[in-house]
LOVEXFI-195513 format. One line per 4 residues: number of its first residue (from 1); for each residue z, x, y of N, C-alpha, C. Coordinates in Angstrom, 2 decimals. Layout:
NUM = Z/X/Y/Z/X/Y/Z/X/Y  ...
***
This chain:
1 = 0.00/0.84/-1.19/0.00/0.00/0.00/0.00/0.88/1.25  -0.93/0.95/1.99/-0.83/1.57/3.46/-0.39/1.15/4.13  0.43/1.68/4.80/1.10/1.03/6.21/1.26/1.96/6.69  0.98/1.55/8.56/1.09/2.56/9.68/2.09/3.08/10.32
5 = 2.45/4.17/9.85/4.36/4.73/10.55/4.45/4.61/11.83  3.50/4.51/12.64/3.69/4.32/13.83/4.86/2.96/14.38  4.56/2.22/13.38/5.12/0.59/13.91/5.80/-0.09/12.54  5.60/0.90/11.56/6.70/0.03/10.40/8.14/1.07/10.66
9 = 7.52/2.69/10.45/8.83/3.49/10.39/9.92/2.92/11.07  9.96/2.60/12.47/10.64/2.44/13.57/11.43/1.39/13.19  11.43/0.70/12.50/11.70/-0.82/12.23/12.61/-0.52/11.42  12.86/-0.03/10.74/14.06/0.65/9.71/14.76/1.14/10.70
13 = 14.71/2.33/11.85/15.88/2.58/12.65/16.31/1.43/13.66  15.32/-0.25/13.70/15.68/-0.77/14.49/17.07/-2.33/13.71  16.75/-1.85/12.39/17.13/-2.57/11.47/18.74/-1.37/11.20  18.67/-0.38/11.17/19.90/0.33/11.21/20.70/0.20/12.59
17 = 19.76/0.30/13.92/20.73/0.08/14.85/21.76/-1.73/14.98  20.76/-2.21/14.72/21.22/-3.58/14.96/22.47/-3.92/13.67  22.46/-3.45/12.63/23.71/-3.22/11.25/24.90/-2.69/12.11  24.50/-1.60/12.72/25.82/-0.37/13.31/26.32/-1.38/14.44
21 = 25.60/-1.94/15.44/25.88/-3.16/16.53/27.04/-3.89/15.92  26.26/-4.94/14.66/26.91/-5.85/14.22/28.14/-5.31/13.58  28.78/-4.55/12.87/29.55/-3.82/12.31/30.98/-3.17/13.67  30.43/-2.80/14.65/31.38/-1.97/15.38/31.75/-3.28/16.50
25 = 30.90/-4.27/16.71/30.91/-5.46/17.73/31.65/-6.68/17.17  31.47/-6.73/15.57/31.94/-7.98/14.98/33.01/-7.79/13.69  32.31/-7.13/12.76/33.02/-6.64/11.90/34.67/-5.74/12.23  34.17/-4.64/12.45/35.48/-3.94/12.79/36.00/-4.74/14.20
29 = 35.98/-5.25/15.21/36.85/-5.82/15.58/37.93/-7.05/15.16  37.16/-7.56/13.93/38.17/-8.26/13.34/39.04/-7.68/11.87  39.38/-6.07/12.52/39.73/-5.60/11.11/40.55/-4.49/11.80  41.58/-5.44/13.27/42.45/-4.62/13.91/43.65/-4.58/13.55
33 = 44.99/-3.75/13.53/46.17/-4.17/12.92/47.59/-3.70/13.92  48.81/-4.04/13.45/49.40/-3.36/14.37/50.34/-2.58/13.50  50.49/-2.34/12.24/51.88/-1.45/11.89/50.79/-1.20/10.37  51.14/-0.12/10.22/50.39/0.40/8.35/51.44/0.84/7.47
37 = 51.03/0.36/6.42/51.95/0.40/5.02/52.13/1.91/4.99  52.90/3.12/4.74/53.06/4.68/4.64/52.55/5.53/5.65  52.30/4.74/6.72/52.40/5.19/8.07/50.17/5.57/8.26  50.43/6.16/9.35/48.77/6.45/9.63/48.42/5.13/10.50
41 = 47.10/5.67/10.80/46.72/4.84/12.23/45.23/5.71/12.13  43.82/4.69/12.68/42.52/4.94/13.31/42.65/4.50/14.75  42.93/5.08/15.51/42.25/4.77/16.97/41.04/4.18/17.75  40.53/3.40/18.13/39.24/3.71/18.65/39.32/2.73/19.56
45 = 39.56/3.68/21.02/39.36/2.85/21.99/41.03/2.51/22.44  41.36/0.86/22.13/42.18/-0.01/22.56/42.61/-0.26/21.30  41.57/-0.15/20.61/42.18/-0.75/18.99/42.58/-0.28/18.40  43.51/-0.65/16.83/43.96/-0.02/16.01/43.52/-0.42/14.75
49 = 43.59/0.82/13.46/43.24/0.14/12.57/43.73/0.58/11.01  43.90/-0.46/10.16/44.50/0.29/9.17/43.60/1.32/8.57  44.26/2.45/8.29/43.37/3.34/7.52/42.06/3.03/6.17  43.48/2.58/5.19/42.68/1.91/4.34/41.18/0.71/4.02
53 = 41.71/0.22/5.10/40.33/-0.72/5.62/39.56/-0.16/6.64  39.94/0.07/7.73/39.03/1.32/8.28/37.65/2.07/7.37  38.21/2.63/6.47/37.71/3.65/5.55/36.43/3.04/5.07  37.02/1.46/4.30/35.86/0.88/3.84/34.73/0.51/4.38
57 = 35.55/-0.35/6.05/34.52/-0.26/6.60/33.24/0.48/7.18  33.95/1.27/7.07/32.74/2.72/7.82/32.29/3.25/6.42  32.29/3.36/4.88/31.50/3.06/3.95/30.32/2.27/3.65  31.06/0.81/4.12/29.98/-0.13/3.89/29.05/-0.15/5.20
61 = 29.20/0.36/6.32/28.25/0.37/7.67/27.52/1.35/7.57  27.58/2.54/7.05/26.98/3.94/6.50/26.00/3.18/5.69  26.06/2.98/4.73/25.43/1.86/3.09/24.24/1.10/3.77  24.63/0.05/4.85/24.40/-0.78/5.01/23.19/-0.78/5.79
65 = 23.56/0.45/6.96/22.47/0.54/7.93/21.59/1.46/7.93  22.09/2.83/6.72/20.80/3.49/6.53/20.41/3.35/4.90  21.03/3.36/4.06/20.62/3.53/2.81/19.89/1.81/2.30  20.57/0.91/2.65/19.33/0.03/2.42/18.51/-0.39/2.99
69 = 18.03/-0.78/4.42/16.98/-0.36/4.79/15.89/0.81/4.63  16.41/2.10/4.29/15.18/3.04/3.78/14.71/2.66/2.12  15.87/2.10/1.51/15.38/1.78/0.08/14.55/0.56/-0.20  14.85/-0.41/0.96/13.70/-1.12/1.14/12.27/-0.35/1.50
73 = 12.73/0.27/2.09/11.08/0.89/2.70/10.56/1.57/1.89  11.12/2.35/1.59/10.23/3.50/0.10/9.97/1.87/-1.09  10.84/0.77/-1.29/10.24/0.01/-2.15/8.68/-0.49/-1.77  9.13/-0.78/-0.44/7.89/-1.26/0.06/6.78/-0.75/0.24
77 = 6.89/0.66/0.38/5.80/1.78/0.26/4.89/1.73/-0.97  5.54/1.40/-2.00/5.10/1.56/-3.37/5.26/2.67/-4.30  4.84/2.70/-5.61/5.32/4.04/-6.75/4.67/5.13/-5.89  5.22/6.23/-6.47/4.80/7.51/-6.10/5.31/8.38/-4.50
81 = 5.71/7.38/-4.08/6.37/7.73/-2.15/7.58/8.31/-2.57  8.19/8.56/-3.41/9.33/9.50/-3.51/9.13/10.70/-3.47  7.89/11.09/-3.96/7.64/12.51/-3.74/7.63/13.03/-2.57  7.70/12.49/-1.54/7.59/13.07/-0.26/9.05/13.13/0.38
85 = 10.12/13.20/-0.23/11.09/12.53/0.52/12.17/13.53/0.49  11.83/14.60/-0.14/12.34/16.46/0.08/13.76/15.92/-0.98  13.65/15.24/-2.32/14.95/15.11/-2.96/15.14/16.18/-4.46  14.51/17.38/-4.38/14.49/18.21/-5.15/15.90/18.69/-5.42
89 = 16.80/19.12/-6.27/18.17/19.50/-6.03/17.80/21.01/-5.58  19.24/21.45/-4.70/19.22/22.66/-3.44/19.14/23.79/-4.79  17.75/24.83/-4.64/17.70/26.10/-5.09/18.21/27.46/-4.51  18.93/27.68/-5.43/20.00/29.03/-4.91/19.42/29.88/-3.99
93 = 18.08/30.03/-4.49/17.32/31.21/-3.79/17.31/30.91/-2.36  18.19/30.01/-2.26/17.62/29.46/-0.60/19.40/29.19/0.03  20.56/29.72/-0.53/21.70/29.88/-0.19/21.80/30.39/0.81  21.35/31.53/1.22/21.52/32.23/2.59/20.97/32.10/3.93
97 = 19.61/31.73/3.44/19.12/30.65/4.77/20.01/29.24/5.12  20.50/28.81/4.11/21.48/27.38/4.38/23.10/28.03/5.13  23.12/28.57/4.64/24.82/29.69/5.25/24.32/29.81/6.73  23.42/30.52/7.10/22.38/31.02/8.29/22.49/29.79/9.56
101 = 21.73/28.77/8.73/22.11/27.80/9.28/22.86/27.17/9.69  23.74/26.65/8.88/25.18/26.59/9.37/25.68/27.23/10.41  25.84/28.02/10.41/25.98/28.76/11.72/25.58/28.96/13.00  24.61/28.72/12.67/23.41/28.50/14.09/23.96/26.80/14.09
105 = 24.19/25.94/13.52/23.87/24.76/13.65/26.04/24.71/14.10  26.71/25.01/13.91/28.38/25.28/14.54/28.01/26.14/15.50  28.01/26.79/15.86/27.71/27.78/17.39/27.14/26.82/17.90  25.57/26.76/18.02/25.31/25.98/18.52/25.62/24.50/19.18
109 = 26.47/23.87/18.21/26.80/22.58/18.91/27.92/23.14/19.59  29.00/24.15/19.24/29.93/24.25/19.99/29.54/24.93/21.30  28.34/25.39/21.71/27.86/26.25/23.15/27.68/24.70/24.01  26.63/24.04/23.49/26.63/22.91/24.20/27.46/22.10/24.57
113 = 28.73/21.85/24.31/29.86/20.68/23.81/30.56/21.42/24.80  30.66/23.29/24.82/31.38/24.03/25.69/30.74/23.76/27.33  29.37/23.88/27.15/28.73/23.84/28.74/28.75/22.90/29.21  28.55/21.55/28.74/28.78/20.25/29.27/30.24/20.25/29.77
117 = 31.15/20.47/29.02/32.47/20.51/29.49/32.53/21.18/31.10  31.78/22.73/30.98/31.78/23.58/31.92/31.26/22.87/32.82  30.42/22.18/32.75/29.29/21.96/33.76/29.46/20.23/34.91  30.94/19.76/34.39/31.17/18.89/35.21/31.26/17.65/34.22
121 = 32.53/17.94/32.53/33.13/17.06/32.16/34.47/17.31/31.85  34.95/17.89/32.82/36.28/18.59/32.93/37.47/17.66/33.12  36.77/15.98/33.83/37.80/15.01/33.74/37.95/14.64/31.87  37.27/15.40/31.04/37.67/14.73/30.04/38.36/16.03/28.84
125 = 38.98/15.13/27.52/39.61/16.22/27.35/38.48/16.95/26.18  38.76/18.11/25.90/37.36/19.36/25.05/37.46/18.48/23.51  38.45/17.93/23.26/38.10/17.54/21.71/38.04/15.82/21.86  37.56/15.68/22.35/37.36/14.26/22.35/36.13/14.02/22.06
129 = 35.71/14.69/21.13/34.13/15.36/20.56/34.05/13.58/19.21  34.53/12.62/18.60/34.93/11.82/17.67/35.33/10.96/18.49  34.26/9.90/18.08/34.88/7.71/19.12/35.80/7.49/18.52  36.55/8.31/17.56/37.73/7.79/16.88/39.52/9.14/17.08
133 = 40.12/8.12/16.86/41.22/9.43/16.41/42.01/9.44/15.13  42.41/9.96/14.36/42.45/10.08/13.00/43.77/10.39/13.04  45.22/9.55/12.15/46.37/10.26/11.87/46.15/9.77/10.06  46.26/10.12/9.50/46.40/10.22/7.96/48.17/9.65/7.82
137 = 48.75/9.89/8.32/50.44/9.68/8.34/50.83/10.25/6.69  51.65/9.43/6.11/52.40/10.54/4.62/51.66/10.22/3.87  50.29/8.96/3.75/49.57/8.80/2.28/48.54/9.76/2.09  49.30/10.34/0.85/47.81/11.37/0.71/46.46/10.59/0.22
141 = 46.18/9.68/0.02/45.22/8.69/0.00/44.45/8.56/0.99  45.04/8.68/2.11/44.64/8.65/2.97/43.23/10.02/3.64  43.92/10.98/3.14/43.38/11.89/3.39/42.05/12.08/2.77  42.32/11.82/1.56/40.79/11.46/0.79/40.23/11.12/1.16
145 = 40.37/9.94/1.83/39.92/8.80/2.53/38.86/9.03/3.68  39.62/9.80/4.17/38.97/10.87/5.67/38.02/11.47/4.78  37.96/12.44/4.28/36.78/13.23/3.45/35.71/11.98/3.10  36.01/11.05/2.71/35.01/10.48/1.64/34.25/9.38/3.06
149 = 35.20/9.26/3.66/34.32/8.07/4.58/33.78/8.68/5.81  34.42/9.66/6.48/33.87/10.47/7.72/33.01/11.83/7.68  33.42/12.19/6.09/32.36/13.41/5.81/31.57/13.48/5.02  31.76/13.41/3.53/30.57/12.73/2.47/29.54/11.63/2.48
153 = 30.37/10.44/2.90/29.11/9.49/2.82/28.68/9.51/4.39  29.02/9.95/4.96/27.71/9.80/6.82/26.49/10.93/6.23  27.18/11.95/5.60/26.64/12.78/5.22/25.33/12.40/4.51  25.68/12.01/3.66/24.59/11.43/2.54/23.42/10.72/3.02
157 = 24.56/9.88/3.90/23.68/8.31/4.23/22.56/8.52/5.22  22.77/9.45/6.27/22.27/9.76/7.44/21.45/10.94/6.92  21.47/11.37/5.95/20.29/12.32/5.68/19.31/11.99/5.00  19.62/11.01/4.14/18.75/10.15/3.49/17.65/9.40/4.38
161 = 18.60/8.83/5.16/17.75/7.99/6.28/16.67/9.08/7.23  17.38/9.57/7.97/16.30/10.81/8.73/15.90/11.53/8.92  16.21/12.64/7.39/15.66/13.88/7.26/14.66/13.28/5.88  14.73/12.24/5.71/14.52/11.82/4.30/13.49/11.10/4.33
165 = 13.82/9.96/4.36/12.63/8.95/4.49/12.05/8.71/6.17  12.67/9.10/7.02/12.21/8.76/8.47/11.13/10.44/8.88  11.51/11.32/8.23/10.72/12.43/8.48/9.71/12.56/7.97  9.55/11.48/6.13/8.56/11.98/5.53/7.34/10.89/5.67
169 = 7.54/10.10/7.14/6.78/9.30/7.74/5.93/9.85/8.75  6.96/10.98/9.99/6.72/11.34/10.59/6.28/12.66/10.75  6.47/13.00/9.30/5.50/14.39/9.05/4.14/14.23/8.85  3.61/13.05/8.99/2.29/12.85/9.30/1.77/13.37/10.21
173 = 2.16/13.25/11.29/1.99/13.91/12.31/2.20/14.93/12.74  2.65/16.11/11.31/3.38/17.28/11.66/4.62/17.57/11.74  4.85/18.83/11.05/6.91/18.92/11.19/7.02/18.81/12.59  6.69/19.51/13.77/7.17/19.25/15.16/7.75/17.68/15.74
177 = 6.15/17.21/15.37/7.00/15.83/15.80/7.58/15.20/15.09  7.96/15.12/13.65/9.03/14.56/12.69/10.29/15.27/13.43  10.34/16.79/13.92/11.76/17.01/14.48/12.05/16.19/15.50  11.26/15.92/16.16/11.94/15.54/17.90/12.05/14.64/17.40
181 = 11.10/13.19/16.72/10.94/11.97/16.88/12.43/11.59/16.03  12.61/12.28/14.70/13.59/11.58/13.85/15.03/12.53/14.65  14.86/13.48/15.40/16.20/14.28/16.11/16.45/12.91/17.28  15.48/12.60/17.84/15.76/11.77/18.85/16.77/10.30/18.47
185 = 16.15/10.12/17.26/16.66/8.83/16.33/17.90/8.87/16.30  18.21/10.26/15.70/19.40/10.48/15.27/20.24/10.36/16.73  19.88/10.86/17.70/21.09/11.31/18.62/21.13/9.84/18.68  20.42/8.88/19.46/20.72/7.67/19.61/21.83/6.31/18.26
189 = 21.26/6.85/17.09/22.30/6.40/16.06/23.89/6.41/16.31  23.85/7.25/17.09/25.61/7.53/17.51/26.01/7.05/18.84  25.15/6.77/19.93/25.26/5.44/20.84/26.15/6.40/21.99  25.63/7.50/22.01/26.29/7.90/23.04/25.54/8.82/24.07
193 = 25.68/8.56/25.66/24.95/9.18/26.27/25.55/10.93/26.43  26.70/10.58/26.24/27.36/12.06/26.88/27.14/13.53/25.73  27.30/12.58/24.15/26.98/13.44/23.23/25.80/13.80/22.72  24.77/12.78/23.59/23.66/12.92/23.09/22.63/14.51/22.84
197 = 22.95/15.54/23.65/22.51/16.57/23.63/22.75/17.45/22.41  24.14/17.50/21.46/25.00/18.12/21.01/23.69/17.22/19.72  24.64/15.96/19.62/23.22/15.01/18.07/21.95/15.66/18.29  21.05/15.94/19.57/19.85/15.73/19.04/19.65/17.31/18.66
201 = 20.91/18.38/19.11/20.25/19.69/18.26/20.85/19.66/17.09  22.22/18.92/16.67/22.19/19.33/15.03/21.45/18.62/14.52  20.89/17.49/14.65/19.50/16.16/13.90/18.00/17.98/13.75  18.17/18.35/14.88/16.95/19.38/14.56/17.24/20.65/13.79
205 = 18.00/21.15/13.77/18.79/21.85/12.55/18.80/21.11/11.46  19.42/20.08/11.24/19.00/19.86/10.00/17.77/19.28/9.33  16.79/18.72/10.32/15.63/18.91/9.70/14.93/20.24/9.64  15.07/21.01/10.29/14.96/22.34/9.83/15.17/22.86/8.32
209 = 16.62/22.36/8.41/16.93/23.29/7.02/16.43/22.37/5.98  15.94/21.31/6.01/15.80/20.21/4.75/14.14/20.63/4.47  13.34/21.08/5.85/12.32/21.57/5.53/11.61/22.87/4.86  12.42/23.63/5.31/12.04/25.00/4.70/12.50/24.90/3.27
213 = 13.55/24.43/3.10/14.28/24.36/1.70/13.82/23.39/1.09  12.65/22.42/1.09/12.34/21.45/0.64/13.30/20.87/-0.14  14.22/20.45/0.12/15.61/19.52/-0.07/16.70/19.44/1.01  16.48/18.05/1.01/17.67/17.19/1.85/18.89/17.66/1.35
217 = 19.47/17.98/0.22/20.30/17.94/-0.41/20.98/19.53/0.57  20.35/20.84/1.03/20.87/21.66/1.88/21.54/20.82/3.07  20.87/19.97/3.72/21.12/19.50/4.83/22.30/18.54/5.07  22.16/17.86/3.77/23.47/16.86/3.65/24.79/17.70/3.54
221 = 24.78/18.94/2.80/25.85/19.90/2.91/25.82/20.52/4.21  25.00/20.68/4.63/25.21/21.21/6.47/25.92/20.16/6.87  25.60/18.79/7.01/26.25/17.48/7.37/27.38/17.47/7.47  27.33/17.77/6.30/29.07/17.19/5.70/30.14/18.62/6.26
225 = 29.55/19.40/6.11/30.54/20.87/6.51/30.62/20.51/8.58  29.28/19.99/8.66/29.94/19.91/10.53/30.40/18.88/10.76  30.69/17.95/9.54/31.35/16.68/9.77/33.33/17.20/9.61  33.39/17.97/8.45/34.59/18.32/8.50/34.92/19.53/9.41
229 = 34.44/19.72/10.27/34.57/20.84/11.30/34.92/19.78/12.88  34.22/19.12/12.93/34.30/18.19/13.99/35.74/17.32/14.07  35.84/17.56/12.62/37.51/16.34/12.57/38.52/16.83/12.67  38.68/18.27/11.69/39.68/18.95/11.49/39.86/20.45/12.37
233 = 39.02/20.92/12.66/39.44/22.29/13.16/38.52/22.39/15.00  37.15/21.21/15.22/36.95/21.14/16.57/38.13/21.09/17.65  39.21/20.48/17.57/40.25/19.42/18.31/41.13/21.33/18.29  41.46/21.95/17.54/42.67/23.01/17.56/41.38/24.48/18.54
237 = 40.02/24.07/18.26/38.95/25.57/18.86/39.12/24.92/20.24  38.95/23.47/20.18/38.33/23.29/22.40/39.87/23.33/22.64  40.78/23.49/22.31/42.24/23.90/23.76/41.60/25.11/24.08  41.18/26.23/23.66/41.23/27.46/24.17/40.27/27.01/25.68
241 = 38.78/26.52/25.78/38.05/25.85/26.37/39.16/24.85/27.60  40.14/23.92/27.28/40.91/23.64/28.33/41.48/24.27/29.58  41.74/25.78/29.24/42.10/26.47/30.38/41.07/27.30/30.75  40.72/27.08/32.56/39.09/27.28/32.74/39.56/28.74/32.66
245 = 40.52/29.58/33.09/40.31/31.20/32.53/39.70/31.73/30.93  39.58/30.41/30.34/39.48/31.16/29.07/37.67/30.51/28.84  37.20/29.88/29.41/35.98/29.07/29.45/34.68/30.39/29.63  34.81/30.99/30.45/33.54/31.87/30.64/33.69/32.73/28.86
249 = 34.05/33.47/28.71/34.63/34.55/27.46/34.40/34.06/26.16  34.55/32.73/26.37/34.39/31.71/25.07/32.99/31.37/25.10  32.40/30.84/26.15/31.46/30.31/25.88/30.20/32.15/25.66  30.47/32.94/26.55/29.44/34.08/25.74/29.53/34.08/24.39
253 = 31.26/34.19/24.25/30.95/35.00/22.60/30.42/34.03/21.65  30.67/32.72/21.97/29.61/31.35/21.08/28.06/31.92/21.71  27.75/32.16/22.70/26.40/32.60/22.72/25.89/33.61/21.95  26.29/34.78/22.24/25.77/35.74/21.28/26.27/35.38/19.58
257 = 27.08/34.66/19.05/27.01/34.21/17.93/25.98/33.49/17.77  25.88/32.84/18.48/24.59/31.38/18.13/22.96/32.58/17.97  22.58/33.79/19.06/21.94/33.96/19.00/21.97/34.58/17.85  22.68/35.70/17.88/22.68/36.28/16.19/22.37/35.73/14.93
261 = 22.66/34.56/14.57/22.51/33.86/13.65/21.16/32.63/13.67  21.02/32.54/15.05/19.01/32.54/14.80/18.37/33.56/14.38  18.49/34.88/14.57/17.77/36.17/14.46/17.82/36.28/12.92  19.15/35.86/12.21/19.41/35.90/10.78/18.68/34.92/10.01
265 = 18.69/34.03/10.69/18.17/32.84/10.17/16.34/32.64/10.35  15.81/33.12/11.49/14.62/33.36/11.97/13.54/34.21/10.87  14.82/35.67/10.41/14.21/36.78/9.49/13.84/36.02/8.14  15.49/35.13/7.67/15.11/35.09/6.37/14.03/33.85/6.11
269 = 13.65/32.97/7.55/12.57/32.11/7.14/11.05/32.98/6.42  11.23/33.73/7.43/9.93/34.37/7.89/9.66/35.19/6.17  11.04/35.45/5.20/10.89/36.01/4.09/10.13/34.85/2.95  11.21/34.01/3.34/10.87/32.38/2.38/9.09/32.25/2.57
273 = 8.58/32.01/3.64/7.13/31.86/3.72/6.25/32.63/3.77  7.25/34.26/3.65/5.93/35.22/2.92/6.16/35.09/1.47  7.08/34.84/0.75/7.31/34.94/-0.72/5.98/33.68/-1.09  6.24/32.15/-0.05/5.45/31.50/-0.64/4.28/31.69/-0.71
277 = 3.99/32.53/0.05/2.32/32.57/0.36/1.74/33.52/-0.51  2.64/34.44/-1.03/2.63/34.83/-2.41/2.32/34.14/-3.58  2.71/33.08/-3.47/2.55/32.53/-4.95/2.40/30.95/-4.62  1.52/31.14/-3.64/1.01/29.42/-3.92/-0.82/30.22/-3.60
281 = -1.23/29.36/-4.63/-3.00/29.42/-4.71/-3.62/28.96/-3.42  -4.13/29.75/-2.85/-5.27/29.64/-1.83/-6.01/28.11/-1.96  -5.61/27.49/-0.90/-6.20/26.04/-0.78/-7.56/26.00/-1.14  -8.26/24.91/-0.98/-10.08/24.85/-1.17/-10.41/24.81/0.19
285 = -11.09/24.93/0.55/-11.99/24.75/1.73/-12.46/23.89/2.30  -11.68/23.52/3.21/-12.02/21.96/3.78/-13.52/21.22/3.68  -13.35/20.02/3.35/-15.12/19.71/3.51/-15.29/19.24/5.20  -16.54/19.97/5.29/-16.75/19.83/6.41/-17.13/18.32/7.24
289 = -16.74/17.56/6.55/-17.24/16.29/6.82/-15.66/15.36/6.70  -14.49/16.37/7.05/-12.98/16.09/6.80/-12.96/15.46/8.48  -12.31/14.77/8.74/-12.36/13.83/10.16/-10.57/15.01/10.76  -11.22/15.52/11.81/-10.59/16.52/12.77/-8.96/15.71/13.56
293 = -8.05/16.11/12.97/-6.76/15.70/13.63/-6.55/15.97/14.94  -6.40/14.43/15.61/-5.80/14.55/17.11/-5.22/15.52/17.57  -4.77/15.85/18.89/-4.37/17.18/19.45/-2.88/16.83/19.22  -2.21/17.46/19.38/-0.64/17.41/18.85/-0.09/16.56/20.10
297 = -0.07/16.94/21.19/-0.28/15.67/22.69/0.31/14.81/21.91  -1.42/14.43/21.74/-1.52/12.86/21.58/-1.02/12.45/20.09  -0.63/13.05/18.86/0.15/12.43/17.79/1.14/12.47/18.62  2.26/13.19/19.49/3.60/13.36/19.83/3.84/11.78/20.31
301 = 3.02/11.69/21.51/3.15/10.48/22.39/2.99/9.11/21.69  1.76/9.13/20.81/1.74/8.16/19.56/2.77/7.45/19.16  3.41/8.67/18.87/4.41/8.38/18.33/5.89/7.61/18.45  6.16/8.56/19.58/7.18/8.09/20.88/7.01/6.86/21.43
305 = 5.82/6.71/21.96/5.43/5.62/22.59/4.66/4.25/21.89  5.57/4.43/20.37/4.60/2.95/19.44/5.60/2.11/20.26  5.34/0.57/20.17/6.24/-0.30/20.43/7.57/-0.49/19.81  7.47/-0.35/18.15/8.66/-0.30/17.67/9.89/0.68/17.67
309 = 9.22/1.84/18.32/10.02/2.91/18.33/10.57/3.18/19.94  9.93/2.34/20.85/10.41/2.10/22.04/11.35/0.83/22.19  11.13/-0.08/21.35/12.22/-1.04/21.53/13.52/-0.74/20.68  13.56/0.31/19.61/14.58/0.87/19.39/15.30/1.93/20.77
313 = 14.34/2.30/21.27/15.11/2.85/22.64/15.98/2.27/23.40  15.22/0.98/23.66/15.79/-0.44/24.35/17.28/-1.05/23.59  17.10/-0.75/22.93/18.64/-1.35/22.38/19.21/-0.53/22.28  18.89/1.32/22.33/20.13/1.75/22.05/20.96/1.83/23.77
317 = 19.74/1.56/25.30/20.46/2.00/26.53/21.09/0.33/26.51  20.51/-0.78/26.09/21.06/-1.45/26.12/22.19/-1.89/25.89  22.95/-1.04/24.95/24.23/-1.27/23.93/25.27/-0.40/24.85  24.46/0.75/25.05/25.60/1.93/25.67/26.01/1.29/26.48
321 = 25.27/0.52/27.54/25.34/-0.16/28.79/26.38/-1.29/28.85  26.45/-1.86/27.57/26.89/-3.26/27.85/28.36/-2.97/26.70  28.67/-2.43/26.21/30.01/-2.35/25.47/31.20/-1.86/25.97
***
């Protein structure tokens, strides 16, 4: 079955935004509490919430808004569309470029997260990086809980959705614009203007790493490692960042880390795609009567500018705006 990514793809992130809406607008507000059984508390906002239900909920909104909508879509695609969808399990040989990454992809968000701060968000506080605040209190259940609902399954769910099936739409048009178009997706998935800079470079990092490594499955572990970095150890790195004497010193030495670890990461691509070119057979020779691909321009803008992928725009300034 053919169908045009221009105006179906989009429809899946417009079908995920409107799930995450309904879920954080309707759902979890009626799933507020005031005292928890072995203590613990979710924050968000004004509200409170029991852990335990908390947990589920942000399970089933993960589930809900990316993993079945894309499983509709690959159904709808028809047999054989799985192959495109980078779900090979992660090959060792490709451990050190994923480490590489990582790194570039933590530096990195922490340079940005640092300069914005620097740069005139100083009324706010450095770890307020999470729409939520997290106490676990004495149930160790709880704690699980945190792992499995704020780091494993976003992990999963959100890579599935846009390094996965939303990229292997928009790699039609080329990895370039599968990065921006499905990085752009992503930052907006999280509904925030202030963080938006920080989402749309780890969304491009990790399509990065899901590409070279032809498996999502690297990337979902990038995910999940800056998901438990963001919860547990972001909040104790930005105090140093609170006192502006310590702000210049910090933010270089995250620079020259971040750069270093492109340079590491840069080399060992550049190894990966001479090894392949080693040992993949010399293509055939185009027939000359092959119809000549648009200029990259005009796939980019295509793209950006289908209707469905602009009225997903529309609802996400719309939402920020009005909540």
């Amino acid at each position: 079955m053919s169908i045009s990514h221009n105006i179906t793809a989009p429809l899946i992130l417009i079908a995920a935004f409107l799930i995450l809406i309904l879920f954080q607008t309707v759902i979890f507000a009626n799933a507020e509490y005031e005292t928890a059984d072995g203590g613990g508390y979710i924050t968000v906002g004004s509200a409170q919430y029991r852990p335990d239900r908390f947990f589920l909920l942000a399970i089933a909104s993960n589930i809900s808004a990316f993993i079945l909508p894309a499983a509709f879509y690959i159904k709808l695609k028809g047999a054989g569309y799985s192959k495109n969808l980078k779900l090979a399990l992660p090959r060792p040989k490709y451990l050190l470029f994923g480490a590489y990454m990582f790194f570039v992809l933590l530096s990195g968000a922490i340079l940005i997260n640092s300069l914005m701060l620097y740069a005139g968000a100083g009324e706010r506080a450095a770890e307020n990086v999470l729409p939520f605040i997290i106490d676990a209190g004495t149930n160790p259940l709880y704690e699980v809980g945190v792992l499995i609902s704020f780091v494993i399954v976003p992990a999963f769910c959100e890579e599935f959705f846009f390094r996965s099936v939303l990229a292997a739409e928009y790699e039609k048009q080329g990895p370039v614009c599968a990065a921006m178009v499905t990085s752009a997706a992503f930052a907006m998935a999280h509904f925030s203007i202030r963080l938006f800079p920080s989402y749309f470079f780890a969304a491009a990092i990790l399509y990065i790493t899901a590409k070279i490594t032809e498996s999502v499955f690297y990337a979902v572990i990038l995910h999940a490692g800056y998901n438990f970095f963001n919860i547990y150890l972001w909040d104790r790195l930005s105090r140093i960042i609170n006192f502006e004497q310590n702000r210049t010193l910090f933010i270089f030495i995250t620079a020259v880390v971040f750069v270093l670890f492109v340079i590491f990461a840069m080399n060992n691509a550049q190894y990966i795609y001479y090894e392949k070119a080693l040992t993949t057979a010399s293509s055939p020779k185009k027939n000359a009567k092959t119809k000549k691909r648009p200029l990259f321009i005009v796939r980019f803008f295509k793209s950006f500018l289908s209707p469905t992928f602009l009225a997903a725009a529309v609802i996400f300034f719309i939402y920020i705006n009005i909540r």
